[in-house]
C-alpha positions as CSV (number, residue, x, y, z in Angstrom):
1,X,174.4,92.3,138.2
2,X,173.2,89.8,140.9
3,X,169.5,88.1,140.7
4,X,167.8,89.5,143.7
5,X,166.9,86.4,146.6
6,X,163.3,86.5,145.8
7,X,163.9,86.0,142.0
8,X,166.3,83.0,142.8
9,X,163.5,81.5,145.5
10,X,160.7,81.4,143.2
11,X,163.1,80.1,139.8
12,X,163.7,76.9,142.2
13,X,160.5,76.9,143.5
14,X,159.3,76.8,140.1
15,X,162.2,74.2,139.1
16,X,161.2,72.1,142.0
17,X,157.6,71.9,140.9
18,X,158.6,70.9,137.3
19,X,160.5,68.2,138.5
20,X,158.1,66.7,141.8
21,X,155.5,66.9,138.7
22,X,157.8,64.9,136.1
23,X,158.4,62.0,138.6
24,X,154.8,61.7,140.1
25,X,153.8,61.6,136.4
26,X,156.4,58.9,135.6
27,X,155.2,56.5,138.6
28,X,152.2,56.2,135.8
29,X,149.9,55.2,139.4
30,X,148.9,59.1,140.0
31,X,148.9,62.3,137.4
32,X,149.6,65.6,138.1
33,X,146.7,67.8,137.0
34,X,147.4,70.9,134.8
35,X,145.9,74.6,135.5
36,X,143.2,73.9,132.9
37,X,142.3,70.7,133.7
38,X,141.5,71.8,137.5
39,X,139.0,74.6,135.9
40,X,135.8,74.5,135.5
41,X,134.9,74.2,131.7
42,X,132.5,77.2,131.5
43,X,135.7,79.4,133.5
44,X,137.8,77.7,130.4
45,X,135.8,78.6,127.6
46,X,135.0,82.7,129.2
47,X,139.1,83.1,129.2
48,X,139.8,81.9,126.0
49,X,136.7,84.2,124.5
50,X,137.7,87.0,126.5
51,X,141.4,86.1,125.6
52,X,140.2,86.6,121.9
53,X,138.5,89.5,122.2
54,X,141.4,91.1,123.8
């Protein structure tokens, strides 16, 4: 059974990202944020309660 095209777009899409990530990292001059890191602390700390709840 074939992958459909959009399946295929968005698993290189999402390779691409791992890798432009890896090698901005690795110039050690600039850092990639993560998800997290780009929240604010009070949006962090509701999801992981609510995560718990749930």
């Amino acid at each position: 059974m074939k992958k459909p095209i959009s399946r295929i777009l968005i698993s290189r899409t999402l390779e691409l990202a791992k890798e432009l990530r890896a090698r901005i990292n690795s110039t050690e001059a600039f850092q990639v944020l993560e998800f997290p890191a780009l929240l604010n602390s009070s949006i962090c700390r509701a999801t992981h309660s609510t995560a718990a709840v749930n």
